[in-house]
GUGUVEX-255768 format. One record per residue (C-alpha): residue in three letters; x, y, z; chain; residue number from 0. Coordinates in nm, 3 decimals. Layout:
residues N
+-----+---------+---------+---------+-------+-----+
: res :       X :       Y :       Z : chain :   n :
+-----+---------+---------+---------+-------+-----+
: ALA :       X :       Y :       Z :     A : NUM :
...
+-----+---------+---------+---------+-------+-----+
end
This chain:
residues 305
+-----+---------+---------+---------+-------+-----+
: res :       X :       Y :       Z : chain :   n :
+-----+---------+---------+---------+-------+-----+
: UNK :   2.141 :   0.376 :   2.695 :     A :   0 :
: UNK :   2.267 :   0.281 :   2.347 :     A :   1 :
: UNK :   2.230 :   0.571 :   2.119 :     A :   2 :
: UNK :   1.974 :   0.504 :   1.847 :     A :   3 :
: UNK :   2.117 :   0.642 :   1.483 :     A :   4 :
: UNK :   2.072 :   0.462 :   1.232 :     A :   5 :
: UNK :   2.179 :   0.572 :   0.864 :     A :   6 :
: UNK :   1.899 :   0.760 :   0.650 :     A :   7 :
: UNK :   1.911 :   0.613 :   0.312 :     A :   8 :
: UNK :   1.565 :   0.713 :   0.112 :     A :   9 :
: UNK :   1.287 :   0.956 :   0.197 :     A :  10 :
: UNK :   0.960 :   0.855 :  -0.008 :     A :  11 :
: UNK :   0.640 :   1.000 :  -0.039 :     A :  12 :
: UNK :   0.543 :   0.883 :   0.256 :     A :  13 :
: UNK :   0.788 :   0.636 :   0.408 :     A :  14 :
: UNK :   1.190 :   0.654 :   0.486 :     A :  15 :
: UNK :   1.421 :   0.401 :   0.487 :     A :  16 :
: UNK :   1.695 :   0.300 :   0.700 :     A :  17 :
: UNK :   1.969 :   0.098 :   0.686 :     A :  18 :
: UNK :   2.008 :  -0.179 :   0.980 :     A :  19 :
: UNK :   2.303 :  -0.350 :   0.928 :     A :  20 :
: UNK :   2.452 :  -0.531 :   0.646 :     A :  21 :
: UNK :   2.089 :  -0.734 :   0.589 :     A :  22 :
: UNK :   1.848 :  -0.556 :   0.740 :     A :  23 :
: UNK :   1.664 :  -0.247 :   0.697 :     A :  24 :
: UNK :   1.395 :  -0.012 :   0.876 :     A :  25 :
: UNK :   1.111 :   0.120 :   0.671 :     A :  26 :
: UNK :   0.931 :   0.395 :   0.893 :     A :  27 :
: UNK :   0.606 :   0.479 :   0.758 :     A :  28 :
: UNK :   0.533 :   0.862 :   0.818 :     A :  29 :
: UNK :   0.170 :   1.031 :   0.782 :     A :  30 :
: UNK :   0.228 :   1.204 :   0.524 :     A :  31 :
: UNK :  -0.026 :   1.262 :   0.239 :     A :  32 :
: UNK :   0.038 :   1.227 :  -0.101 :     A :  33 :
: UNK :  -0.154 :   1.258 :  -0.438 :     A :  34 :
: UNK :  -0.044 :   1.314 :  -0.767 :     A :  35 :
: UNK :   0.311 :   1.254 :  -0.680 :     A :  36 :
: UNK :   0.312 :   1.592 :  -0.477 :     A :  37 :
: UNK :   0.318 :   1.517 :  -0.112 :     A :  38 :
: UNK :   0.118 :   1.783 :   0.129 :     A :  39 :
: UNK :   0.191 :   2.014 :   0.404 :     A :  40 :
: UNK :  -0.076 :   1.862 :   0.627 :     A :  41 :
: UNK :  -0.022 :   1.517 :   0.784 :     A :  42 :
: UNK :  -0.312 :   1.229 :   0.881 :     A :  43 :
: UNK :  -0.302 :   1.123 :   1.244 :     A :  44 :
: UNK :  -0.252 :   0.736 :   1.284 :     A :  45 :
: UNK :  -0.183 :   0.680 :   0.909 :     A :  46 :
: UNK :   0.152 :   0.563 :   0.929 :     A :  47 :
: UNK :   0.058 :   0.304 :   1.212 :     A :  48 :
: UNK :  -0.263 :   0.186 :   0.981 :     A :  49 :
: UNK :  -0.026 :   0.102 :   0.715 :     A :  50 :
: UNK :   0.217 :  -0.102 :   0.929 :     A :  51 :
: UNK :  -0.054 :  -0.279 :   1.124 :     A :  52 :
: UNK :  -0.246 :  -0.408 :   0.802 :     A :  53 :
: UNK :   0.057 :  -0.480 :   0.645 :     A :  54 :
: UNK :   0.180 :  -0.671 :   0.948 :     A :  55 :
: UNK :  -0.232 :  -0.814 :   0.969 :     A :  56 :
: UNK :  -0.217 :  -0.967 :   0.632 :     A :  57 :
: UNK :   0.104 :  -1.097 :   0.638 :     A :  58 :
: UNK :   0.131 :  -1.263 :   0.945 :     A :  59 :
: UNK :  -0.233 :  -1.420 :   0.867 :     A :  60 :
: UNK :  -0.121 :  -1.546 :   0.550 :     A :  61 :
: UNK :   0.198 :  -1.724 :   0.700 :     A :  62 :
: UNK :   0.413 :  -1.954 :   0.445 :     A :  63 :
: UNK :   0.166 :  -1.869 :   0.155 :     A :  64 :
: UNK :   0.328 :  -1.556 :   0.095 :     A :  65 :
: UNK :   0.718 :  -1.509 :   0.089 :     A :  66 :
: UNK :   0.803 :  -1.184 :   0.245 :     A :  67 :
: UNK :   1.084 :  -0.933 :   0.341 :     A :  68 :
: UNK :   0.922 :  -0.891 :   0.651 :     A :  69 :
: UNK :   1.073 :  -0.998 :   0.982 :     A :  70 :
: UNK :   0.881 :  -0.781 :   1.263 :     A :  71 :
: UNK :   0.658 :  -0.500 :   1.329 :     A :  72 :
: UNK :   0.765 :  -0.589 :   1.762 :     A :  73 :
: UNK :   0.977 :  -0.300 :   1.902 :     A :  74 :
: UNK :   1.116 :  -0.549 :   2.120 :     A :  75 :
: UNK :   1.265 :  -0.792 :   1.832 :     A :  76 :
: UNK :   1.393 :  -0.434 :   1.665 :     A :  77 :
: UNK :   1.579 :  -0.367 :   1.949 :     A :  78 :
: UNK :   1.777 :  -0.691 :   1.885 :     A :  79 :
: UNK :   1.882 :  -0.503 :   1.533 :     A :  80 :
: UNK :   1.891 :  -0.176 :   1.612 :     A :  81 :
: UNK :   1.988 :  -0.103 :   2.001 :     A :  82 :
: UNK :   1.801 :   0.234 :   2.127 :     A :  83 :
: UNK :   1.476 :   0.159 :   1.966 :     A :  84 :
: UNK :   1.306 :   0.081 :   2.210 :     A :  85 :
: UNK :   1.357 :   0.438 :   2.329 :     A :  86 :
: UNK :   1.216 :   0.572 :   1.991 :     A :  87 :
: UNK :   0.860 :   0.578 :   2.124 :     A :  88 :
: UNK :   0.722 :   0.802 :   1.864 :     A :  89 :
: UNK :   0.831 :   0.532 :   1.553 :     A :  90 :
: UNK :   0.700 :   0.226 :   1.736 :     A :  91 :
: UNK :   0.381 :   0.086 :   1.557 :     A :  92 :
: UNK :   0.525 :   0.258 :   1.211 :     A :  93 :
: UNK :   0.813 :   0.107 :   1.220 :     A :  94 :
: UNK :   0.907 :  -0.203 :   1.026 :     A :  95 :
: UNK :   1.189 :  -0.457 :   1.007 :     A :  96 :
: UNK :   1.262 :  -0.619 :   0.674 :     A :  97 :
: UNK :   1.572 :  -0.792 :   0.506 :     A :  98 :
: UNK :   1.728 :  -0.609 :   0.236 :     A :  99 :
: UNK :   1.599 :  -0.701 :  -0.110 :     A : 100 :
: UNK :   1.700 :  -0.617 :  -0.511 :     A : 101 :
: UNK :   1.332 :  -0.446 :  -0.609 :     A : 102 :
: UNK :   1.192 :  -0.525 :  -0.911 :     A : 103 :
: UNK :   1.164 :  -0.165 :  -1.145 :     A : 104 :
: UNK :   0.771 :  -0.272 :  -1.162 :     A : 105 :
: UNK :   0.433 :  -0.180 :  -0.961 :     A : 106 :
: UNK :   0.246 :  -0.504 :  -0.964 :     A : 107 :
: UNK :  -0.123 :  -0.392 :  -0.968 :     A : 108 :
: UNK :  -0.352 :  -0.658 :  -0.954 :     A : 109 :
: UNK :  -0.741 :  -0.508 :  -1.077 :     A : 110 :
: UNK :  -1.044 :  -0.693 :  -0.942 :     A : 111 :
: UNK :  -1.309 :  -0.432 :  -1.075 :     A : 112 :
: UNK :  -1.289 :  -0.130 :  -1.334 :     A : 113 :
: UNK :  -1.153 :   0.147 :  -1.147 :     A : 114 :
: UNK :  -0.913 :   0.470 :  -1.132 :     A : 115 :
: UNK :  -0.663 :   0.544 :  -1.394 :     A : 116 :
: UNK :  -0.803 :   0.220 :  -1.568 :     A : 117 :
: UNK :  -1.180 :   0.303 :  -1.601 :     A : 118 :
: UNK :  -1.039 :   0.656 :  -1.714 :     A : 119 :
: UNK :  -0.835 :   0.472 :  -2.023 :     A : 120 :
: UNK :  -1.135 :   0.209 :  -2.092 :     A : 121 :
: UNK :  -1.372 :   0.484 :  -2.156 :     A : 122 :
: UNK :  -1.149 :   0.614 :  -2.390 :     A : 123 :
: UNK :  -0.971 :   0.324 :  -2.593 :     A : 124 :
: UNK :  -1.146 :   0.017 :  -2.425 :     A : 125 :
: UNK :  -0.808 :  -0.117 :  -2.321 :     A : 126 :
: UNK :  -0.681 :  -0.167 :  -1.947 :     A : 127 :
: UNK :  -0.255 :  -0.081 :  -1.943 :     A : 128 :
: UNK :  -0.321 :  -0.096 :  -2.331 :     A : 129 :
: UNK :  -0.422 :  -0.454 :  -2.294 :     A : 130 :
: UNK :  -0.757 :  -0.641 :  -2.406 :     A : 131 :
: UNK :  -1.036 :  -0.578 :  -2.197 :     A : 132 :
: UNK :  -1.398 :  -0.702 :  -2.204 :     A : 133 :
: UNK :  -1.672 :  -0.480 :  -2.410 :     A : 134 :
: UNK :  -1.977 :  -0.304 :  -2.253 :     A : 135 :
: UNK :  -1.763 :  -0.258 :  -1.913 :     A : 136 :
: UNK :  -1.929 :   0.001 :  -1.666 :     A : 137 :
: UNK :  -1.738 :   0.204 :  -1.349 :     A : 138 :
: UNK :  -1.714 :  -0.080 :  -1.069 :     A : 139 :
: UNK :  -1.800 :  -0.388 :  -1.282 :     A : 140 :
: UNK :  -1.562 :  -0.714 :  -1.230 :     A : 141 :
: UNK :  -1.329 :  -0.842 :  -1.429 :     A : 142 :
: UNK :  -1.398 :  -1.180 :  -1.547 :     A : 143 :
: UNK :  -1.061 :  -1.290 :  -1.371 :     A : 144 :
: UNK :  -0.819 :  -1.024 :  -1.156 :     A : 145 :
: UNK :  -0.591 :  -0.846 :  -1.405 :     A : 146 :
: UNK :  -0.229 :  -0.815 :  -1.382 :     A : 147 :
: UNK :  -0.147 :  -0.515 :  -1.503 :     A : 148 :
: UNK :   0.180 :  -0.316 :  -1.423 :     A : 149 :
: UNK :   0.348 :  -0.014 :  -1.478 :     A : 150 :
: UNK :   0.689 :   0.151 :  -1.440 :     A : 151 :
: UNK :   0.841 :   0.261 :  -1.099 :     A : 152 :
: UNK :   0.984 :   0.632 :  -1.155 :     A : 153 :
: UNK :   1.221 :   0.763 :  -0.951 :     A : 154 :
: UNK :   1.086 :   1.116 :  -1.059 :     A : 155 :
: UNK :   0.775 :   1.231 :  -1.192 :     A : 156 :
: UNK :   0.466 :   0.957 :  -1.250 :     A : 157 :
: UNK :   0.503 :   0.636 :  -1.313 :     A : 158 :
: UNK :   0.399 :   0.468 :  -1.622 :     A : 159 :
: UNK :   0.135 :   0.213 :  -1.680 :     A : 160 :
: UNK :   0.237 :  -0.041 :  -1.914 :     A : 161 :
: UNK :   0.139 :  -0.380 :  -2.024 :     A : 162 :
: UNK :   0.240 :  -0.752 :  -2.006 :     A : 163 :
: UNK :   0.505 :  -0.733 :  -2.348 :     A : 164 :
: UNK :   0.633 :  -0.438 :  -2.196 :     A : 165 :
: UNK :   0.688 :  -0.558 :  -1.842 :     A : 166 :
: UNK :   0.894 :  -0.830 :  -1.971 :     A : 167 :
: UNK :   1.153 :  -0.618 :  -2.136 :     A : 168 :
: UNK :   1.184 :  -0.531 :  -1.784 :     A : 169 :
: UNK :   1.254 :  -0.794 :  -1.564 :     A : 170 :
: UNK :   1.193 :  -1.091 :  -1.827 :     A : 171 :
: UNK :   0.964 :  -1.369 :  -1.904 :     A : 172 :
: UNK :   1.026 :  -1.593 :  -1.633 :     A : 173 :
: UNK :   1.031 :  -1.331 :  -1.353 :     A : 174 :
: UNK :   0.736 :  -1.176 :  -1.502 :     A : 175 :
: UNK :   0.513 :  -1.490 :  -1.477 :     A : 176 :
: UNK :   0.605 :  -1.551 :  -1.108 :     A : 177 :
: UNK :   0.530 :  -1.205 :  -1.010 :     A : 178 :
: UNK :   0.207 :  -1.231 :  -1.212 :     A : 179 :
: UNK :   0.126 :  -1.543 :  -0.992 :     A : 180 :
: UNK :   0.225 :  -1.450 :  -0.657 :     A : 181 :
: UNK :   0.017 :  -1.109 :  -0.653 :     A : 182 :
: UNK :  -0.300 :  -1.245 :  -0.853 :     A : 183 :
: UNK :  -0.291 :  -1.547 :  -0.582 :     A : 184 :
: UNK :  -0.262 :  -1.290 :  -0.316 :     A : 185 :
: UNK :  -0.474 :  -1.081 :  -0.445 :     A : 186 :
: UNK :  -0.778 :  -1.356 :  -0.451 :     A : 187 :
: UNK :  -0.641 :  -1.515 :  -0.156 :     A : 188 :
: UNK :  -0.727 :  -1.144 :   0.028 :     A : 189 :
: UNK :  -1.054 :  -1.078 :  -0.150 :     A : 190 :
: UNK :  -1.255 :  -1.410 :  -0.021 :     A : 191 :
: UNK :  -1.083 :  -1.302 :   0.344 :     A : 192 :
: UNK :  -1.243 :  -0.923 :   0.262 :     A : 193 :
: UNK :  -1.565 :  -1.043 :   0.145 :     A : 194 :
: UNK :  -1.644 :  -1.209 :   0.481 :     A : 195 :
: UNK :  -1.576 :  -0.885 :   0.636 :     A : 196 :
: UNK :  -1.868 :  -0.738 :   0.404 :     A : 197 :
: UNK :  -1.583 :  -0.507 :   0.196 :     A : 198 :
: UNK :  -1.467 :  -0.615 :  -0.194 :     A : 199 :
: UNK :  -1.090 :  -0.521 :  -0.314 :     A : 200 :
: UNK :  -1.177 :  -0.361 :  -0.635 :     A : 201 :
: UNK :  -0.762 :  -0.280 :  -0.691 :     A : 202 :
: UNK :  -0.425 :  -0.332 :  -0.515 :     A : 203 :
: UNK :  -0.095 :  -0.257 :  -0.573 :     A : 204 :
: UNK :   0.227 :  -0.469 :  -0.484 :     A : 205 :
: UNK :   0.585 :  -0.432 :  -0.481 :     A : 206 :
: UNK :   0.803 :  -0.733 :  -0.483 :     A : 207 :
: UNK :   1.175 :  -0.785 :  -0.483 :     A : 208 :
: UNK :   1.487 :  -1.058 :  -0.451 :     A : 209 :
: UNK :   1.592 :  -1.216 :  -0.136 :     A : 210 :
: UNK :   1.847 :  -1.487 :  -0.144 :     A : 211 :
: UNK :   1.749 :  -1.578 :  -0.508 :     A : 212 :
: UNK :   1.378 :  -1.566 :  -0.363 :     A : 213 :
: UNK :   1.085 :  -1.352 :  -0.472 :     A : 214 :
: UNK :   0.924 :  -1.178 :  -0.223 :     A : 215 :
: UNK :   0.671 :  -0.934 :  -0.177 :     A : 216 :
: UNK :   0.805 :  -0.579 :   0.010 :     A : 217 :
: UNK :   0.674 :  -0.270 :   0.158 :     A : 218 :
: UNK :   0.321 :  -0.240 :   0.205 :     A : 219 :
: UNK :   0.032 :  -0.469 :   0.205 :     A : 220 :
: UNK :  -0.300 :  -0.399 :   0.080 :     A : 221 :
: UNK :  -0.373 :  -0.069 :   0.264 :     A : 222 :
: UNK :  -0.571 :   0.231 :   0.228 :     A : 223 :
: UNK :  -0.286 :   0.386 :   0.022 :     A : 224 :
: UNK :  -0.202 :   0.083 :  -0.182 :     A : 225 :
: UNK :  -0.568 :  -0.036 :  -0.251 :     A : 226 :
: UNK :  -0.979 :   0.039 :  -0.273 :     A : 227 :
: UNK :  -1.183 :  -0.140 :  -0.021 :     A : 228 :
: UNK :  -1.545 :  -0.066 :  -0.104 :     A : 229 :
: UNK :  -1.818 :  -0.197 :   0.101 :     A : 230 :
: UNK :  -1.963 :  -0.461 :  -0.090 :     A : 231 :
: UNK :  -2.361 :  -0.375 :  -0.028 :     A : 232 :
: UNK :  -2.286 :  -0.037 :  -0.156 :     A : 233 :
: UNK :  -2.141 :  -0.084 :  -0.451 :     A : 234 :
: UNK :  -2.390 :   0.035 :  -0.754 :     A : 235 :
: UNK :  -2.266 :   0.013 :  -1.089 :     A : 236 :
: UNK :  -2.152 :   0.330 :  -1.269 :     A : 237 :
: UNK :  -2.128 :   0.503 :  -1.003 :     A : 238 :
: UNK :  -1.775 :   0.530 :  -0.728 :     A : 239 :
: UNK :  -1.853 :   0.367 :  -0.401 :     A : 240 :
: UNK :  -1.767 :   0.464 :  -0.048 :     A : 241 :
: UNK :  -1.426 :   0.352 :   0.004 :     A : 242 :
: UNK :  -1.228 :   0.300 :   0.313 :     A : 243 :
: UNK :  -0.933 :   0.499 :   0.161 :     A : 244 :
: UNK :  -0.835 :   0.904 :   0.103 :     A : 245 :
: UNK :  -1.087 :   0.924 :  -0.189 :     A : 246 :
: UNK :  -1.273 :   1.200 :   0.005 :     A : 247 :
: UNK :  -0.928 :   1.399 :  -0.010 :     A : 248 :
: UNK :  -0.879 :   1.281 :  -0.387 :     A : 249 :
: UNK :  -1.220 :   1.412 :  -0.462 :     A : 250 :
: UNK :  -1.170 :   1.770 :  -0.258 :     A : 251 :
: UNK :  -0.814 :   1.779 :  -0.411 :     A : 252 :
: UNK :  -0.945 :   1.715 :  -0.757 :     A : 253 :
: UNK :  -1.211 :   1.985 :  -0.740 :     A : 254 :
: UNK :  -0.967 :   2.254 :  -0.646 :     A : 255 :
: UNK :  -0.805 :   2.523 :  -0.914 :     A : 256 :
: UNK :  -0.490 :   2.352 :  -0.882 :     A : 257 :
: UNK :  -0.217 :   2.226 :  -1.188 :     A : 258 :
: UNK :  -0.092 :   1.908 :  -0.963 :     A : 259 :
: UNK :   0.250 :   2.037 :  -0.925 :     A : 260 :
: UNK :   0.382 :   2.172 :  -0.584 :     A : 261 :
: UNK :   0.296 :   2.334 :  -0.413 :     A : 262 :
: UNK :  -0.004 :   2.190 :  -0.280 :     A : 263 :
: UNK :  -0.307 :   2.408 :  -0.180 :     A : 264 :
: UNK :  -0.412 :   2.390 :   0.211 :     A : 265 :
: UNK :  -0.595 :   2.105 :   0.307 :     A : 266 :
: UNK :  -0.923 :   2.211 :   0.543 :     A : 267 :
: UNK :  -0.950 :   2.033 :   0.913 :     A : 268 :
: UNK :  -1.262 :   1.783 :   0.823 :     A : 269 :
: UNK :  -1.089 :   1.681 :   0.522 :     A : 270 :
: UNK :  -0.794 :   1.577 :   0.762 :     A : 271 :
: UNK :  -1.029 :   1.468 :   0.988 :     A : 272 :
: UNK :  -1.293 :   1.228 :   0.784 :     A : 273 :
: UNK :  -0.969 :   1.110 :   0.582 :     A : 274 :
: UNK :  -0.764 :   0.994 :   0.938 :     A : 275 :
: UNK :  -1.092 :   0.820 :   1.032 :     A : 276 :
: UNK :  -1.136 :   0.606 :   0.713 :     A : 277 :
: UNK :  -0.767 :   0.471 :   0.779 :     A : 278 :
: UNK :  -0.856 :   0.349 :   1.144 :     A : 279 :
: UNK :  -1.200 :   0.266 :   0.990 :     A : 280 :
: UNK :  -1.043 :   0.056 :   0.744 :     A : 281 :
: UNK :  -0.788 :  -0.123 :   1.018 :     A : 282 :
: UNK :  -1.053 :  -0.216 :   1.183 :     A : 283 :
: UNK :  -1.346 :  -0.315 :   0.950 :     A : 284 :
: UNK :  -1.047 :  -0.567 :   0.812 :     A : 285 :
: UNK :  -0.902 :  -0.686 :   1.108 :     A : 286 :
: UNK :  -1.174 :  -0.665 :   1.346 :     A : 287 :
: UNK :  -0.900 :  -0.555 :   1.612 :     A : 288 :
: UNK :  -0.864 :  -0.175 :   1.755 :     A : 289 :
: UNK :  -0.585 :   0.044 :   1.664 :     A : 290 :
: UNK :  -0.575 :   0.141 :   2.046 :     A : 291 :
: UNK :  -0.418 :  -0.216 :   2.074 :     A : 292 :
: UNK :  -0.138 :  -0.211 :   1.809 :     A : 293 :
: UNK :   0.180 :  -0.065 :   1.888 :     A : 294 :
: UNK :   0.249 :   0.282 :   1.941 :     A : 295 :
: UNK :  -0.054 :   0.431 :   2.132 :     A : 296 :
: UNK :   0.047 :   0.696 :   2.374 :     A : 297 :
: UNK :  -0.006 :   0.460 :   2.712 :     A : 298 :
: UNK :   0.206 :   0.185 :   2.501 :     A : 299 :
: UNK :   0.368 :  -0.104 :   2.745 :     A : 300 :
: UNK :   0.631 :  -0.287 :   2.527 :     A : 301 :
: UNK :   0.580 :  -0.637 :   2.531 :     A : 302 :
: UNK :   0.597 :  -0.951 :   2.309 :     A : 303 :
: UNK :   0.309 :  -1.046 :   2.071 :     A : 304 :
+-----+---------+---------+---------+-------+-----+
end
């Protein structure tokens, strides 16, 4: 059998990259937890699997309408790439293939409803990534349209959120305004598909990069670590909805004596627990598929989808 070893290149928070060739690469999505920017001892069962198979959900379902760095989730079409995969059992259903791209130094977050880091800065200065924002807002109220608003990526310590002007200085006008447009039509394009499901995207976050002179969006898609998903007939304004994400670990985490730098305190069993069911809650709520089905359960049979 070939021998599987492909080159480490980049250990995130939670995922590690690999390089596949002159073109390709392999981004493995781990289960590590992260908050803060301090990743924790304690890992989530299935949560690197729920973040490939939603990405791989929503991209797949929206076909040409999104350009994408992604060529396969299928351990079978890795294989072609990267000979010995197959016989990697434990990163099959994490594992994804995607051609190599030149990142853009921004997070795109797109903002549906007041939330997070930007209902904390409204309360304060009434601004959103020190940009205009609508008076009288409340905790979970809409945004008259989705708002772009970005910040920095940091290679150490937090990133920064900034606002339109600044973002521009980054990457420039004209790159600016097609990000801006590919992740707000996403963005709305996702919501009407999540409010048949009975959920509302109150916030997600994108990454996009270069391919070939194209823009294209990378990494993750509108997960439980990249996004809030609240059930729409529970949201009640002013006050944080249920959300299929880690906010029950956020909240624990945030109540405990601790200065956010590592190293992390211990995180209790039915915080692991509730958290690792909200991700497979949230895979399925979304897709309306079971996460028994997508690749990497223990009985797995490769085969082509």
């Amino acid at each position: 059998m070939t021998e599987f070893a492909p080159r480490h290149l980049y250990r995130g928070k939670v995922r590690d990259l690999y390089e596949v060739g002159p073109d390709h690469l392999l981004m493995v999505a781990s289960d590590r937890l992260s908050a803060f920017d301090v990743v924790m001892n304690e890992t989530i069962v299935h949560k690197g699997r729920v973040l490939t198979a939603l990405t791989d959900y929503w991209l797949s379902s929206a076909g040409s309408r999104v350009p994408t760095a992604l060529v396969s989730c299928d351990p079978t079409v890795i294989e072609d790439y990267a000979p010995g995969f197959v016989g990697q059992t434990n990163w099959h259903g994490r594992s994804m293939l995607v051609r190599r791209a030149q990142m853009l130094p921004l997070e795109c977050i797109v903002r549906g409803r007041l939330a997070g880091q930007a209902y904390d800065e409204y309360r304060v200065s009434g601004t959103v990534h020190g940009m205009a924002a609508p008076t009288g807002m409340e905790l979970t109220d809409p945004f008259p349209t989705p708002m772009f608003t970005p910040s920095t990526k940091a290679d150490e310590g937090h990133d920064l959120n900034i606002d339109l002007a600044t973002a521009a200085t980054l990457v420039g006008d004209e790159v600016l305004a097609q990000a801006q447009s590919l992740c707000q039509g996403l963005f709305t394009w996702a919501s009407e598909r999540l409010a048949a499901a009975g959920l509302t995207l109150a916030d997600t976050k994108f990454e996009l990069g270069f391919v070939d002179g194209e823009l294209v969006v990378c990494d993750e898609v509108i997960t439980p670590d990249s996004s809030r998903m609240w059930p729409s007939d529970e949201i009640v304004r002013g006050q944080v909805p249920p959300a299929f994400d880690k906010q029950p670990f956020r909240d624990w985490l945030s109540a405990q004596p601790w200065d956010r730098t590592p190293p992390p305190p211990p995180l209790p069993d039915e915080i692991l627990d509730i958290t690792s069911r909200r991700y497979v809650a949230a895979y399925e709520r979304v897709t309306g598929k079971s996460l028994s089905d997508w690749y990497g359960r223990d009985d797995e049979i490769l085969r082509p989808r």
